[in-house]
N, C-alpha and C positions, 0 to 999 in steps of 0.2 A: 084416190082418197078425197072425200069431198071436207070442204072445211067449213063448214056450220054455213053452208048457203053459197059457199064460194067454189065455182069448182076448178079438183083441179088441174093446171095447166096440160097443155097435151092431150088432154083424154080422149077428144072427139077431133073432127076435120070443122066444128061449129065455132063463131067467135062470139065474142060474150062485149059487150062495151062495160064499161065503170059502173057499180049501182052505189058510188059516190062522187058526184058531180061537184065542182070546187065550188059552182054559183048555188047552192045548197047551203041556205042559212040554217045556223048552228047556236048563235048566242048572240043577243045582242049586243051595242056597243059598253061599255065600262069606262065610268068615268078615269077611273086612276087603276095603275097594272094590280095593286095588289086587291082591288074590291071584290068580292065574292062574283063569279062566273053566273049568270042569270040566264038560263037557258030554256028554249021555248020546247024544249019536251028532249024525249031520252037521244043521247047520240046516236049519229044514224049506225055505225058501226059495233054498238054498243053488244048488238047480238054474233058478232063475226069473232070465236073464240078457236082456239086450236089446240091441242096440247102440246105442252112445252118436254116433249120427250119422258123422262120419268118421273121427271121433279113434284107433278102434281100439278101442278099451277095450269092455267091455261087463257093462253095470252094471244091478242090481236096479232094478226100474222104480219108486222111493220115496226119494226120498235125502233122509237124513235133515239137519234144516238144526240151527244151532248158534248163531243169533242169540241166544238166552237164555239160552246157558250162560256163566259168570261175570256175568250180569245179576239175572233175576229166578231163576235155577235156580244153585244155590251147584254148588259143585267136586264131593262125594259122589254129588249126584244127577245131575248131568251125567252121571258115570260107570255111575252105573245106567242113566241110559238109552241110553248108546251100546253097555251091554254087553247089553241089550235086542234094540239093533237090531241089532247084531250075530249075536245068536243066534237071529234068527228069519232071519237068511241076510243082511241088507242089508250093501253090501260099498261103498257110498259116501258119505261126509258134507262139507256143507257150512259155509261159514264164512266172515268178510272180515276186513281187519285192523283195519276200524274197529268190529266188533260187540267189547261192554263193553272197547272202548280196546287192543284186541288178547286181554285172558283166552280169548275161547274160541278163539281160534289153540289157544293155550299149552296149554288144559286136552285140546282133539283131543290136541295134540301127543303130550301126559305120556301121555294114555290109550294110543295106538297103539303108543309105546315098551312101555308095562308089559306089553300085553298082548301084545306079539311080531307086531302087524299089518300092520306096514308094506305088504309085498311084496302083501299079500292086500285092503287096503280102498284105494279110489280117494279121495286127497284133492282137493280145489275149493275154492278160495280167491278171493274177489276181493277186490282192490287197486284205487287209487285214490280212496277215501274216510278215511284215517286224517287227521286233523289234522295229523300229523308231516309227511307226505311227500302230503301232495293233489295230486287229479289224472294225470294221465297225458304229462305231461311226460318227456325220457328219463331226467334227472337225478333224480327223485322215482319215477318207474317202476322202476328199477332198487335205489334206498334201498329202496322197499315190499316188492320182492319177496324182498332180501337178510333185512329184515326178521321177513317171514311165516314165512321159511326159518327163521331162528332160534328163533321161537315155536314154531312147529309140530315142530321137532326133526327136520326132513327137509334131506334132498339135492336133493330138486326136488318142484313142487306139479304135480300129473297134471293139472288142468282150472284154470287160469287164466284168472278171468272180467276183463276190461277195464271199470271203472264209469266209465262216460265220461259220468253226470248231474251231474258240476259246471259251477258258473256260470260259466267259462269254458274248455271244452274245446280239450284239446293239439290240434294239427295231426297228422294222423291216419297220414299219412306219417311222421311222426318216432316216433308208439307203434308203429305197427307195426317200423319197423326195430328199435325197441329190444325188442321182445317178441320179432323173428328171433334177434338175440344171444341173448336168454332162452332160445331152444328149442333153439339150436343147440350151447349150453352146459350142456343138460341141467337147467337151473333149471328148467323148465316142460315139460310133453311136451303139451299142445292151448290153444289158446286159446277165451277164451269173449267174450262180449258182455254188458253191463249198461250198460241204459241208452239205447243206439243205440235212434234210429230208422230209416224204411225207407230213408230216404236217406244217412244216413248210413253203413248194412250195403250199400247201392249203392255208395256209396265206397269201402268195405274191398274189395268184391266185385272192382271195378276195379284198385286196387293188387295186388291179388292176381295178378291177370294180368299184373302188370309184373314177379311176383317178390315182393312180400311175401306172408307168410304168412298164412294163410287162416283169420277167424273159424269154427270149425265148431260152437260151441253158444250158444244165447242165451238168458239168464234177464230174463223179462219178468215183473209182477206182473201175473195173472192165473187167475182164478177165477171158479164162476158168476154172484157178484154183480160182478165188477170185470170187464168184458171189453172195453171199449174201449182199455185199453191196446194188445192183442194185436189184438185181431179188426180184419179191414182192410188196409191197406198191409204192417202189420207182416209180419204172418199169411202175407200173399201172397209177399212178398220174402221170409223165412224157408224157405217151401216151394220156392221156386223157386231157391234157392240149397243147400235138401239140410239148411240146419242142422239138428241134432237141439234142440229145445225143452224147457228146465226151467223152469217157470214156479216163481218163488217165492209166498208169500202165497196159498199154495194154499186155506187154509181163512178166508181173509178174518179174520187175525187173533184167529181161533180161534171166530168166530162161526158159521162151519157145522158146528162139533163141534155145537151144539145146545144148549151147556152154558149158552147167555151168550141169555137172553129174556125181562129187565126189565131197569130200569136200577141195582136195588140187586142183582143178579150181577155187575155188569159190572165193581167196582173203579173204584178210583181210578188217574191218573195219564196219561201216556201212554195205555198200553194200552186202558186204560179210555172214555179220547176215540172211540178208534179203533174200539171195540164199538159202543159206544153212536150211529156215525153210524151202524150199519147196523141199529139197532134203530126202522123205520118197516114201512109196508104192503108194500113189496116185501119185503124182507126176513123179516117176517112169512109171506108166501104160500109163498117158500122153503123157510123151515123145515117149514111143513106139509109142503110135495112132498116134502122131503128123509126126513119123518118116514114118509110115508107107503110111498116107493119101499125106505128104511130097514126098516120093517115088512114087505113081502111078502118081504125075500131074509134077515132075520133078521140083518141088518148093524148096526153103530152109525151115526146121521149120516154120518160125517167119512169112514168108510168108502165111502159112498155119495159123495161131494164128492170121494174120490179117484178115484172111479172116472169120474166125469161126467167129470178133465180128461185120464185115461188114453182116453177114446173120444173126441178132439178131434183131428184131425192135426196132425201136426207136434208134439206133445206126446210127448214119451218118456219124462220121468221127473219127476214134480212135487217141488220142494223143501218137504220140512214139517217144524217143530218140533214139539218137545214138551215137554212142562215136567213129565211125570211117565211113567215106564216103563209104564205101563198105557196110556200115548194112544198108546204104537208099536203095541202089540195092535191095536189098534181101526184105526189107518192103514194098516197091512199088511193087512188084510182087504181094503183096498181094491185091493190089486193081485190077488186073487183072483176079484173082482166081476164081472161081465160084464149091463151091461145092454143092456135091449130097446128097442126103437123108442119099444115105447112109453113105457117108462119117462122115455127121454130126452124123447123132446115133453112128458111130462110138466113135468121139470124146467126144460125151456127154455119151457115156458109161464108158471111160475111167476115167472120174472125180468125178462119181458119187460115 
C-alpha cells in the first residue's frame, strides 16, 4: 500500500531516509504562544494523507497523542508542540477525558480555537475513564461525551474512541444505541474501540448487522516491545473486519526514543516504573537493532520504532506523545522511513 508518496514499510530490500528533516524550517518564531502561526508556505507533510479505515476522513499517518499535556508538559509547551505538529502537516490529535483530569481536552480545545483549526485538524477523544462519569453505560456515555464537548470547545468529536477496560463493562447493546444517538446528533462523526477484545469486536461486529453502528478504528497498546496485546486474535479480527488500527504507546513509554538506558535516566515516579520495566536484556538487544537500523538510514531511534509499526498491517496511524517540540521532528521522520526486509528481521529478531 503506498501512502500518498510514502511507501510502504517492507516492500522492497531498498531504504528510504526521512523526506522530513527536523532542521526543515516550518514557521517562524512567535512573539507569545497564543499569536497566530506565521508560516513561510504550506507544511511539508501537508500532502502525506492516508485513510482512516472507513470513517472517511483521511489523516497524517502519526497522530499526535496528548496524554501529557496539563500533566508532566504545563499549558506553553503543549502549545509549542501541537503548533509543531501542526506545521510539519499533522492534521490529527489525540486525547481522553480522563488524561490530567480532563486539562488536556481543554488545552487541545483553547489551542484549535486560537489557532482557527477547527475545520482543518481531526479531533479523537476517548470516553469512558474520567472518574466523574465511568464507563460506558448510556446515562455516563452521554454526561462524558457532553463533557469532552465542552472542554474541547467543539460541536462534535470526529474519532470517538469507546474505553470499554473497566472492571465492569456496560452491555454492549446499550453503548452502542447510545453512541447511534451520538452520531446521528452530530456529537460524534466515527466511532472507535479501546480496550475491546476479539470477542468482544465480534460482538460489535454482530450488532452491527442488526443495525447498530459500526466500530471502524481501534486503539490497542502496541509496540515492538509490547505485542501481545495486538498480535493474535486481536490482530486477526481487526483485519477481517477492515478496522483501521491506532496503536497507542507506540514508543513503549518513551523507551524506544533511546533516551532512557540506565536506571538514573529514567526519573522517578510513574513514568519512571514504566521505563525501568523495560530496562533488562531484550530491551537491551532492541535498542542496539534500533541503533543500528537508526544508523544506516541517518534517522533518530523513535523514528525508526515508528516506522517498524507503520510496516505492520492493519496499523494506519500510531498515536505518540511528546513532551518537547523537537520529539515531533524526530517521530515525523518516521512516516517518511521505509524499511527493508532486512532491516525488519533485523528488529524482529532483536525482541524475540
Amino acid at each position: 500500500m503506498q501512502r500518498n508518496g510514502v511507501g510502504s514499510a517492507g516492500a522492497s530490500e531498498s531504504t528510504t531516509k526521512s523526506s522530513f528533516p527536523p532542521t526543515s524550517p516550518v514557521a517562524a518564531p512567535r512573539e507569545h504562544p497564543s499569536a497566530p502561526i506565521p508560516v513561510q508556505g504550506p507544511p511539508l507533510g501537508a500532502a502525506v494523507r492516508v485513510p482512516l479505515g472507513e470513517t472517511g476522513m483521511h489523516v497524517f499517518p502519526f497522530i499526535l497523542g496528548g496524554s501529557e499535556f496539563g500533566w508532566h508538559v504545563d499549558n506553553d509547551e503543549s502549545r509549542a508542540i501541537l503548533d509543531r505538529y501542526a506545521g510539519l502537516g499533522g492534521n490529527i490529535v489525540h486525547t481522553s477525558d480522563n488524561y490530567a483530569s480532563g486539562r488536556s481536552e481543554h488545552i487541545i480545545g483553547q489551542w484549535i480555537a486560537d489557532r482557527g483549526l477547527r475545520d482543518e485538524m481531526i479531533v479523537a477523544t476517548r470516553v469512558g475513564g474520567n472518574a466523574d462519569n465511568p464507563g460506558l453505560g448510556p446515562v455516563n456515555l452521554v454526561r462524558a461525551v457532553e463533557a469532552s464537548l465542552r472542554r474541547l470547545g467543539t460541536d462534535r468529536i470526529d474519532i470517538l474512541y469507546l474505553d470499554d477496560s473497566g472492571s465492569s463493562p456496560a452491555a454492549l447493546d446499550d453503548t452502542l444505541a447510545t453512541a447511534e444517538w451520538l452520531v446521528e446528533t452530530g456529537k460524534a462523526r466515527a466511532l472507535g474501540a479501546f480496550g475491546f477484545g476479539a470477542e468482544r469486536l465480534v460482538e460489535a461486529r454482530i450488532l452491527s448487522s442488526a443495525g447498530y453502528p459500526r466500530l471502524t478504528v481501534l486503539d490497542v497498546p502496541y509496540n515492538m516491545l509490547r505485542r501481545n496485546d495486538f498480535e493474535g486474535d486481536l490482530r486477526l479480527v481487526a483485519g477481517a473486519q477492515g478496522m483501521a488500527v491506532t496503536p497507542s504507546h507506540a514508543l513503549q513509554h518513551g523507551f524506544l526514543s533511546g533516551r532512557h538506558r540506565s536506571r538514573s535516566r529514567t526519573g522517578l515516579g510513574v513514568r519512571g516504573s514504566q521505563l525501568v520495566s523495560s530496562l533488562n536484556r531484550r530491551g537491551s538487544r532492541t535498542l542496539r537493532a534500533l541503533d543500528s537500523v537508526a544508523g544506516e538510514l541517518g534517522v533518530p531511534d523513535a523514528a525508526v520504532a515508528i516506522a517498524w509499526l507503520l510496516a505492520q498491517k492493519t496499523v494506519v496511524a500510531p498515536i505518540v506523545n511528546a513532551f518537547e517540540p523537537q520529539h515531533v521532528d524526530e517521530l515525523v521522520q518516521g512516516v517518511g522511513v521505509r524499511l527493508s526486509r532486512a532491516q525488519l528481521a533485523e528488529l524482529t529478531r532483536a525482541v524475540e
